[in-house]
C-alpha positions, 0 to 999 in steps of 0.5 A: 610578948606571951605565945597567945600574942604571937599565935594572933599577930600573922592573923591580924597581919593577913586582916590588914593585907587581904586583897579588896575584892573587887568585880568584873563588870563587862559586856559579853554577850553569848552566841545565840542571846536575844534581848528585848530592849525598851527605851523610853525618854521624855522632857518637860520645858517651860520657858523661863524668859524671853529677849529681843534685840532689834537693830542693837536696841533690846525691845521691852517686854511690855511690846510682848504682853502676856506670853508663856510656852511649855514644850513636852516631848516623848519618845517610845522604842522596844526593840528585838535584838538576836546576836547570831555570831559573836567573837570575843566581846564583840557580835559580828552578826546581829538582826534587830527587830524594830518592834515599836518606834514612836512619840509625841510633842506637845507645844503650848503657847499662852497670850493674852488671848489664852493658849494655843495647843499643838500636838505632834506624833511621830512615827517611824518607816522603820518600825515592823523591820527587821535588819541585819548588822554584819561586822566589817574588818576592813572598814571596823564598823557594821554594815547595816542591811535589811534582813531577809524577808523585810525590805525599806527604803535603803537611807532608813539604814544611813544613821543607824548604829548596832550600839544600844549596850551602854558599854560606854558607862563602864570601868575599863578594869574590875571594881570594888564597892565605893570605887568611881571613874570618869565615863566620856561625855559622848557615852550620853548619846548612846542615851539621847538616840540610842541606835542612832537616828530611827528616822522619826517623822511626824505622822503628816509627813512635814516635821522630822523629829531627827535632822543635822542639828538634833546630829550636832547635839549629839556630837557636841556633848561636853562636861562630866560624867561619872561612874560610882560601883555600888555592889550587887543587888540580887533582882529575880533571881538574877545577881546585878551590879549596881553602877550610880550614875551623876552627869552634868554635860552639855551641847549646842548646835547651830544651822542657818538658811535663807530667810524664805520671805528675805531674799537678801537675808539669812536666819540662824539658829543655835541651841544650847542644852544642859543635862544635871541628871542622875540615877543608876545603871543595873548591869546583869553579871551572868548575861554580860549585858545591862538589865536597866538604866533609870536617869532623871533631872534637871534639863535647860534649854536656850533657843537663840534664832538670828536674822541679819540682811536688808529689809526695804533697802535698809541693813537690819538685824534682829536676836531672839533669845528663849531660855527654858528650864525643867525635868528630863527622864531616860528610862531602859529596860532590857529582858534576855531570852 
């Protein structure tokens, strides 16, 4: 081996042994910070079939004649969050603003007689408010209070979560481009109803857009859901990290009730819902908290509705089954100040 070969062997050996770099991606907000969060989600349905079993006999399609649906739904929120106190990771005071709480449903039923519109607006006793979450030891968990100056009716605050960082999605240890981790099924509710239940109601007061199936859904969420570090991109002036996202999860409720013209017999419903999306998480490395997260995709749905008792003295049962299928959008944005 010539002296030359000698000198370059140590330099190749270091080339082959230097340390991957990797980053920390964590969420650190400092004392002080005020984030204005825009949340914006949306789906589109068309049903796709339709089936009815009557006293175990499936009843033909024909009996329906011509028959369509397409439900659409949206929903808007931006809100103000001041983090006050903060200890370590974590904010011990933080005073949310509800600054826009809203959306829309539109329904769509075509038969042979032509379609049927129904539209809804939503709208929330919370928007305008401002509360208080103040970290509890004992209880581990924030107590939720309407701040000073801004008063409501005490159950606005049951459901209400402090959460709407999307801490959830991230690696438990530093990264290197390329790497990818398993992320809980459950961090997608912290997209499906970011800050908990906003208590949306229809603008007449008659439908709530919130209630323990919508509960359910959430707590039932299963599948997969990976995180895949991507690198940084520079935005504004501002150094990114760029998480890819990909989830394929699922969930389902169920309820029943009395049927209201029945005294003798009991109606169920059970839902089953999909979610193949995909998209990208952008994560602010100096600020500690996430810039933006876009996903979108492919959103099923099936609606099975039951009723079992006694009609005119006689044992029935009847199953009702739609299945529907389209797109679904989540789109935040988040601005420090």
């Amino acid at each position: 081996m010539s002296s030359s070969q000698r000198w370059l062997l140590p330099s190749a050996l270091l080339a082959f042994t230097a340390p991957i770099a990797k980053d920390e991606v964590v969420f650190k907000v400092a004392r002080g910070t005020t984030l204005v969060r825009t949340l914006e989600s949306s789906f589109a349905l068309e049903l796709d079939s339709m089936k009815v079993v009557l006293d175990g006999e499936e009843v033909s399609s024909e009996m329906f004649g011509e028959f369509h649906m397409r439900l659409e739904r949206q929903e808007n929120t931006v809100v103000t969050d001041v983090f006050e106190e903060v200890s370590g990771v974590r904010p011990t005071r933080l005073v949310r603003t509800f600054d826009q709480i809203g959306g829309k449903r539109h329904i769509e039923v075509t038969t042979g007689e032509g379609a049927e519109p129904q539209d809804s607006e939503y709208e929330s006793a919370l928007e305008g408010k401002r509360v208080t979450f103040l970290w509890n030891d004992e209880s581990s968990a924030f107590d939720a209070a309407f701040a000073e100056g801004s008063e409501g009716d005490g159950a606005l605050l049951a459901d209400l979560r402090e959460d709407m960082d999307l801490a959830r999605f991230l690696p438990s240890a530093a990264v290197a481009e390329g790497e990818a981790w398993e992320i809980e099924p459950a961090a997608f509710g912290d997209v499906l109803d970011p800050g908990g239940d906003l208590a949306l109601v229809s603008a007449d007061d008659e439908e709530s857009a919130d209630d323990e199936e919508d509960s359910q859904l959430r707590d039932n969420l299963a599948g997969k859901l990976t995180g895949t570090y991507r690198g940084t991109r520079e935005v504004e002036g501002k150094r990114l990290a760029v998480i890819e996202l990909a989830l394929d999860v699922n969930t389902h409720s169920e309820s029943s009730a009395a049927a209201e013209d029945m005294p003798d017999a009991t109606v169920t419903n059970q839902a089953h819902a999909t979610f193949r999306l995909a998209g990208e998480l952008l994560w602010d490395l100096e600020g500690g908290h996430a810039a933006s997260l876009e996903l979108t995709g492919d959103n099923g749905l099936e609606l099975v509705q039951g009723l079992s008792g006694t009609l005119e003295g006689e044992p029935t049962e009847q199953t009702q089954t739609m299945t529907f299928s389209g797109t679904a959008r989540y789109a935040m944005h988040f601005e420090r100040r």
